[in-house]
C-alpha positions in Angstrom: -5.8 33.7 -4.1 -2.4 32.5 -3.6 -1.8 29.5 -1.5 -0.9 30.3 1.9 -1.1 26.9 4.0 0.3 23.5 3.5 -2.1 20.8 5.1 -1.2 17.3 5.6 -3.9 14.5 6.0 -4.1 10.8 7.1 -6.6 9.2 4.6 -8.2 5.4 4.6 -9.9 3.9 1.9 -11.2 0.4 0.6 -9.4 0.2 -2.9 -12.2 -1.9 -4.3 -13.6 0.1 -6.7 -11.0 2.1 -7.5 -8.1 1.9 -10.1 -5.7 3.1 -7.8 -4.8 5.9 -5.8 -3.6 7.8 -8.7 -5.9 9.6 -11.5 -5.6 7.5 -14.8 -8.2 7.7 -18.2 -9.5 4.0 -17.3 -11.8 4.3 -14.5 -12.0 6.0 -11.4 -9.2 7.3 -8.9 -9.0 7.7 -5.0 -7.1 10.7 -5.8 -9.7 12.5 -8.3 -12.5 11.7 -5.8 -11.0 13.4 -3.2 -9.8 16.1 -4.9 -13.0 16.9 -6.4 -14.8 17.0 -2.8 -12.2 19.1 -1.3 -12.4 21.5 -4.4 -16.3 21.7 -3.4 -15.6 22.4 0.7 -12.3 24.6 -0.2 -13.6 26.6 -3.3 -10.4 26.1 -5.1 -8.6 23.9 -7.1 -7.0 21.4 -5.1 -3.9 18.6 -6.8 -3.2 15.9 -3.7 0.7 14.3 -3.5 0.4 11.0 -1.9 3.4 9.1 0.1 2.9 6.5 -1.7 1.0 5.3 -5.0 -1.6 2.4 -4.2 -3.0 0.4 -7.0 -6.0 -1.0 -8.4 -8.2 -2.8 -5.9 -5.5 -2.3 -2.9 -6.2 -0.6 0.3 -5.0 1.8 2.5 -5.7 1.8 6.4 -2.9 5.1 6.6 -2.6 6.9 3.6 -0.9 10.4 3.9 -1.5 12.9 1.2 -0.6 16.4 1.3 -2.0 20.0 -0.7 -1.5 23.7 -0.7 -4.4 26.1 -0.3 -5.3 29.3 0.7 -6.8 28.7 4.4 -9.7 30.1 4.3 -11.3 26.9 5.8 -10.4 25.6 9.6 -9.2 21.8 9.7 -12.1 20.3 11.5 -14.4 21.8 8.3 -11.8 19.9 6.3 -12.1 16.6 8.5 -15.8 16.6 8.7 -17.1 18.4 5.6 -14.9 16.5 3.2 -16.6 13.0 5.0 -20.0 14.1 5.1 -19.6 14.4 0.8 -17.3 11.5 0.5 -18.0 8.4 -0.6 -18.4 5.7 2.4 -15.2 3.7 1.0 -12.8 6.5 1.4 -12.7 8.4 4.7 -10.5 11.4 6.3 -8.7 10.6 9.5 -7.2 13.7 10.7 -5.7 17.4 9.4 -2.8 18.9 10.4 -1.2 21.9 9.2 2.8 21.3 8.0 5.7 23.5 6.8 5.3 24.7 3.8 7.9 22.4 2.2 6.7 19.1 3.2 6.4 16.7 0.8 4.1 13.3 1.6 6.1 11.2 -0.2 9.7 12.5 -0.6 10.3 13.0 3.3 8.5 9.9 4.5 11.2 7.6 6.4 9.6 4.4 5.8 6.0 2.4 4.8 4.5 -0.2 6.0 2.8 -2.7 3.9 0.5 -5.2 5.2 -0.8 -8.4 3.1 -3.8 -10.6 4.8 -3.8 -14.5 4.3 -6.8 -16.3 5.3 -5.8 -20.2 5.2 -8.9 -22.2 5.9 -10.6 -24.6 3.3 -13.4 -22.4 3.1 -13.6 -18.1 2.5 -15.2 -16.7 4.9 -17.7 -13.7 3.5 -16.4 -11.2 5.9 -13.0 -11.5 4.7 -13.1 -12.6 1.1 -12.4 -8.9 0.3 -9.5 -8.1 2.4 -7.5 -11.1 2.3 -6.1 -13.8 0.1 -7.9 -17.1 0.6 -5.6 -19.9 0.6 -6.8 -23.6 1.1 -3.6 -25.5 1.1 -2.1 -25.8 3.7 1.1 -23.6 4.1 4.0 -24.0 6.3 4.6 -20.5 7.9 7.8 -21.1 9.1 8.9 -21.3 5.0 7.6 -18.1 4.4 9.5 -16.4 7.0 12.6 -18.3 5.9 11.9 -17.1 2.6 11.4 -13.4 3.7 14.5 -13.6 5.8 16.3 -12.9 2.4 15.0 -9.8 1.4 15.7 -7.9 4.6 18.8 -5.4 3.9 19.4 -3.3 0.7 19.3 -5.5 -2.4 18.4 -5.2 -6.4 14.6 -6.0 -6.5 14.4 -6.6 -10.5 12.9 -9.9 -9.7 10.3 -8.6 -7.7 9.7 -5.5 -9.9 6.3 -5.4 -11.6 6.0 -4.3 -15.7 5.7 -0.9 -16.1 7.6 0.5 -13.3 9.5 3.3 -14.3 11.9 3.7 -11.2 15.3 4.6 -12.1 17.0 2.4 -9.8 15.7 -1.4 -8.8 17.4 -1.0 -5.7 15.5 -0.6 -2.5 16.0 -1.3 1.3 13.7 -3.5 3.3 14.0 -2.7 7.1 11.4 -5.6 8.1 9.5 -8.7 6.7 7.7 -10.8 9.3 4.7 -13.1 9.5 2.1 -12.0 11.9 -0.9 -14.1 13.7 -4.3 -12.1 14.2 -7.3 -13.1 16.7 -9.5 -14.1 14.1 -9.1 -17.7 13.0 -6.7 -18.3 9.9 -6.3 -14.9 9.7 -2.5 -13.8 9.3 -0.4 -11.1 7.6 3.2 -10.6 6.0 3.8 -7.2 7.2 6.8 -5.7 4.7 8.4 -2.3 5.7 10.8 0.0 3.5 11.9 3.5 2.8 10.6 2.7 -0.5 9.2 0.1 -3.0 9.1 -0.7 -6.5 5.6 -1.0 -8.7 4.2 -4.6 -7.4 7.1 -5.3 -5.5 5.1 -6.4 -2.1 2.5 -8.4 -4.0 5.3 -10.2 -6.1 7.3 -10.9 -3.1 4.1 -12.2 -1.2 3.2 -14.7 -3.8 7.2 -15.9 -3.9 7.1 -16.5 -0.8 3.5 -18.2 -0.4 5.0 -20.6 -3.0 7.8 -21.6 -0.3 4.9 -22.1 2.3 3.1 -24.5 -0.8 6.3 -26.1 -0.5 7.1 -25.6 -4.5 10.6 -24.4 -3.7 12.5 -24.4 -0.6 12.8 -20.7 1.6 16.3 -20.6 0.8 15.4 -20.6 -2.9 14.2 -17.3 -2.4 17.6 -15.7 -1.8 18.6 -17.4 -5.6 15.6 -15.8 -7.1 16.1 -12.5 -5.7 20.0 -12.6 -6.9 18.4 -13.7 -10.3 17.6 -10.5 -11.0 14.7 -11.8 -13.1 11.0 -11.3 -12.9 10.1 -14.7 -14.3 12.1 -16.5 -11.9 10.0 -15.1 -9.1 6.1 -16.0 -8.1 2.8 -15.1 -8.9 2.1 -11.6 -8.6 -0.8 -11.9 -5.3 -3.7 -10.3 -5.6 -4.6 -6.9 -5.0 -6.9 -6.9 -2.7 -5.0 -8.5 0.1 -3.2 -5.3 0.1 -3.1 -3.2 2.4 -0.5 0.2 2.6 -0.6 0.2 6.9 1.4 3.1 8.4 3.7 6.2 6.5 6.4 7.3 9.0 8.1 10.4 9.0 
């Protein structure tokens, strides 16, 4: 049966276990998970497009992916059937039915990022998963000095992780601020773009965390992202303070 309806969904998952949101040969995918359990609810092959392309071990609180089937099955069946056989780490948030030419991730207007910091001298168990436990202290007011230079349009190669295969290393970053949550230590740089570059949030977070370590001024962040260099910027941070927050459209 031809494909006669284009449905659009919001998705979250916990990236732990996963390598990614995209099928690969090395382990298990977000994508090839869900796909398989729709196949089951829809009885029909279903392929997934994705706004954007999470990696191992990061998260997603709003992922939007999108597919063509035939529409035999209702929305809510979709919703509730497809959580009833998914795996508790990966949950449907809503349906919606789109135009036929909408595309997840070429007509999304801008992503938001959002990477947690937990500063305290000790992890805390209920966040040692979600957040990037940092025991120095780190002066906040550096890293949003630091991220003041990345706001505009501006070559990301220093900030670009191996392997990306973009064409172009330019990308436009509408916001980069630090944000203070209730629970104690607990804080966020919240990054958002039209687009972004393979590691680009992750490599920018641990630049700028090196600012608030006080190992190079904020300003210096501005030199290393004019570098055009990879090695001249931080530590790629790790995945699994990562979370891709909200798609716009």
């Amino acid at each position: 049966m031809r494909p006669v309806r284009r449905v659009k969904l919001a998705v979250a998952y916990d990236g732990t276990a996963y390598v990614g949101w995209q099928m690969q040969p090395n382990g298990t995918a977000v994508q090839s998970v869900m796909e398989d359990v729709l196949a089951r609810i829809l009885q029909e092959p279903v392929r997934l497009r994705a706004a954007g392309r999470t990696d191992a071990g990061v998260h997603a609180r709003e992922q939007v992916v999108d597919f063509a089937d035939a529409g035999v099955r209702d929305l809510e069946t979709i919703v509730h059937g497809g959580n009833a056989l998914l795996p508790p780490d990966i949950r449907i948030l809503s349906a919606s039915t789109v135009p036929g030419t909408f595309d997840a991730r070429r007509h999304a207007t801008e992503k938001e990022y959002r990477y947690f910091l937990h500063l305290s001298p000790v992890d805390s168990p209920f966040l040692s998963r979600y957040a990037w436990h940092i025991e120095a202290a780190l002066d906040l007011d550096a890293v949003r000095g630091g991220l003041s230079h990345l706001v505009g349009e501006h070559d990301f190669t220093s900030f670009r992780g191996q392997g990306c295969n973009a064409a172009s290393p330019v990308r436009t970053i509408l916001r980069a601020e630090v944000a203070r949550h209730d629970v104690p230590g607990l804080f966020s740089i919240d990054v958002a773009g039209a687009g972004f570059l393979r590691h680009m949030v992750r490599n920018i977070v641990g630049t700028v965390v090196n600012a608030g370590k006080g190992k190079h001024p904020a300003d210096q962040v501005g030199e290393i992202l004019r570098a055009r260099d990879r090695s001249a910027a931080g530590v790629n941070a790790p995945p699994h303070g990562l979370f891709l927050w909200r798609v716009s459209y």
